[in-house]
C-alpha positions in Angstrom: 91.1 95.8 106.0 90.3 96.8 109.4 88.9 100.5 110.8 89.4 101.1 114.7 88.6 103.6 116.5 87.9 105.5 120.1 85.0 106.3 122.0 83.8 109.7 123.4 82.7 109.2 127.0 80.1 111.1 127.8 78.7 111.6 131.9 75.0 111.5 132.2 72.6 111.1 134.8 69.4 110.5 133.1 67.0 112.5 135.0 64.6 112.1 131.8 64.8 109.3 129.8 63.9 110.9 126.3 66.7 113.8 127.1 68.6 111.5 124.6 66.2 111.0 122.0 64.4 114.6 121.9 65.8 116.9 119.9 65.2 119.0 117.1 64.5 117.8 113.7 63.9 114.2 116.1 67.5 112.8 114.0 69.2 110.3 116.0 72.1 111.4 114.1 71.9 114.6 115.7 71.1 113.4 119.3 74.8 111.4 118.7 76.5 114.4 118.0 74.8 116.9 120.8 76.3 114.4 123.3 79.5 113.8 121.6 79.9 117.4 122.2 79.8 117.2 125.9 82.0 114.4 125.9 85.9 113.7 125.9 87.8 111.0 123.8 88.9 108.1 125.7 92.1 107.2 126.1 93.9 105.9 122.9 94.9 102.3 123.8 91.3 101.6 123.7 90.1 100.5 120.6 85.7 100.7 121.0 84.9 99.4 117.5 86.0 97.2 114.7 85.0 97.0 111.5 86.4 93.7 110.2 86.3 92.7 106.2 85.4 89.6 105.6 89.3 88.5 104.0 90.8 89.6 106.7 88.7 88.1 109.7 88.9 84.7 107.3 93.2 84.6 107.8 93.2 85.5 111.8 89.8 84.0 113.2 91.6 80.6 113.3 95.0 82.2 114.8 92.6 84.6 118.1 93.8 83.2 121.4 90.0 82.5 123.3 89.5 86.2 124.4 86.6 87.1 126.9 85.1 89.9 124.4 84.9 92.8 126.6 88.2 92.6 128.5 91.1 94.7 128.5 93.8 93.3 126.1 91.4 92.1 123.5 91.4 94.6 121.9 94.9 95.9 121.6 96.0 92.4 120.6 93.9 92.2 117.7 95.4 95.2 116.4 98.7 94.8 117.0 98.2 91.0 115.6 96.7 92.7 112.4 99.2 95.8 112.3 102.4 93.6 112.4 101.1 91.2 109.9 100.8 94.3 107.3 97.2 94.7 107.1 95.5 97.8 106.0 94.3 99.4 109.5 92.7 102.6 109.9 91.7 105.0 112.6 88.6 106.2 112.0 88.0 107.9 114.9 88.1 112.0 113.3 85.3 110.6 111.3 82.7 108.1 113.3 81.5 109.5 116.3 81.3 106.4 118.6 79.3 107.6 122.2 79.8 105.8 125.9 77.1 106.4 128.1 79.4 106.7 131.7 77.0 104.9 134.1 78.7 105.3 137.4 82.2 106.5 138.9 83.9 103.2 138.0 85.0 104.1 134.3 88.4 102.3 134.4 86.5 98.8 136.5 86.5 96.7 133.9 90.1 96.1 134.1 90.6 94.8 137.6 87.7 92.1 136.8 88.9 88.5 136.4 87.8 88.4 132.5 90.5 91.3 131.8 92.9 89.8 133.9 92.5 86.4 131.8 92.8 88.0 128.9 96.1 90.7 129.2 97.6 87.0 130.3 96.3 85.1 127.7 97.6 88.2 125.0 101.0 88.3 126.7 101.4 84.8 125.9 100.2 85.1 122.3 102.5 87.9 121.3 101.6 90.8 123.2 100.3 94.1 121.7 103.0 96.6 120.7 101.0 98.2 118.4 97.8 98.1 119.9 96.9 101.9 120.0 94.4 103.8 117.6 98.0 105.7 117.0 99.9 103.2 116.1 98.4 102.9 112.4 99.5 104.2 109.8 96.3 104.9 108.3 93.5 107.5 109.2 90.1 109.4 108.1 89.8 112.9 107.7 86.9 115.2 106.4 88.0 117.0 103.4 88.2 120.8 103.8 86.5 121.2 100.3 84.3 118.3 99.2 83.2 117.0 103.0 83.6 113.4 101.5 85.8 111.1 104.0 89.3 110.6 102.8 92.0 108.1 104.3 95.1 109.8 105.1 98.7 108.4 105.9 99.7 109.6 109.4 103.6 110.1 109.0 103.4 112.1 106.3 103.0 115.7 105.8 99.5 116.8 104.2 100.2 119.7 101.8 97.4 122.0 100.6 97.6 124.3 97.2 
């Protein structure tokens, strides 16, 4: 199994450093969420964590091209790689709330740097990544309207409520 999902970027300028930490109740939880709701979701092609089970990272660990972690490319590869060799993936994005901190002006940098372009080379030569996109799964969490428990839904179908 693998569960993907996208970030929230969120712009701040910390004028006070515990503006992050302080707020009531003190739950870090809650300190996530406060700035996920100032925030936007990042762009769909760009998976910001994995959650890898051990089966699965045992069959393709052998089989990853040398990626520079933290380049473009790695990312969509891997799920593409994992998607087209029928593995269960899952976007979990509705249901882990995943925060970027936007540091400066230069959110999209990372892909003119050297260690992005060696990698969207190094993917296009192992396969590319046609179904590298949180979207492109088949699979995805949802809150339940009536229990709040997490549920895994299938995304091309139609979900039909009594």
């Amino acid at each position: 199994i693998l569960i993907i999902g996208q970030r929230i970027n969120v712009d701040h300028k910390p004028q006070d450093p515990g503006e992050l930490t302080e707020v009531p109740g003190g739950r870090w939880e809650d300190a996530v969420h406060m700035m996920a709701r100032r925030g936007d979701e990042f762009q769909e092609n760009a998976q910001d964590y994995f959650i890898v089970s051990k089966s699965l990272w045992q069959k393709l660990r052998k089989k990853m091209p040398d990626f520079v972690i933290g380049g473009v490319a790695f990312d969509n590869w891997f799920v593409s790689k994992c998607i087209d060799s029928g593995f269960f993936v899952v976007d979990a994005t509705p249901t882990i709330t995943a925060v970027h901190l936007n540091h400066d002006a230069h959110r999209k940098a990372s892909r003119d740097h050297p260690k992005s372009q060696y990698n969207t080379r190094l993917a296009i030569k192992n396969g590319g990544w046609s179904h590298g996109h949180v979207t492109h799964t088949d699979w995805f969490t949802l809150y339940h309207p009536w229990d709040g428990g997490i549920h895994v839904w299938k995304r091309r179908s139609k979900l039909l409520l009594p």
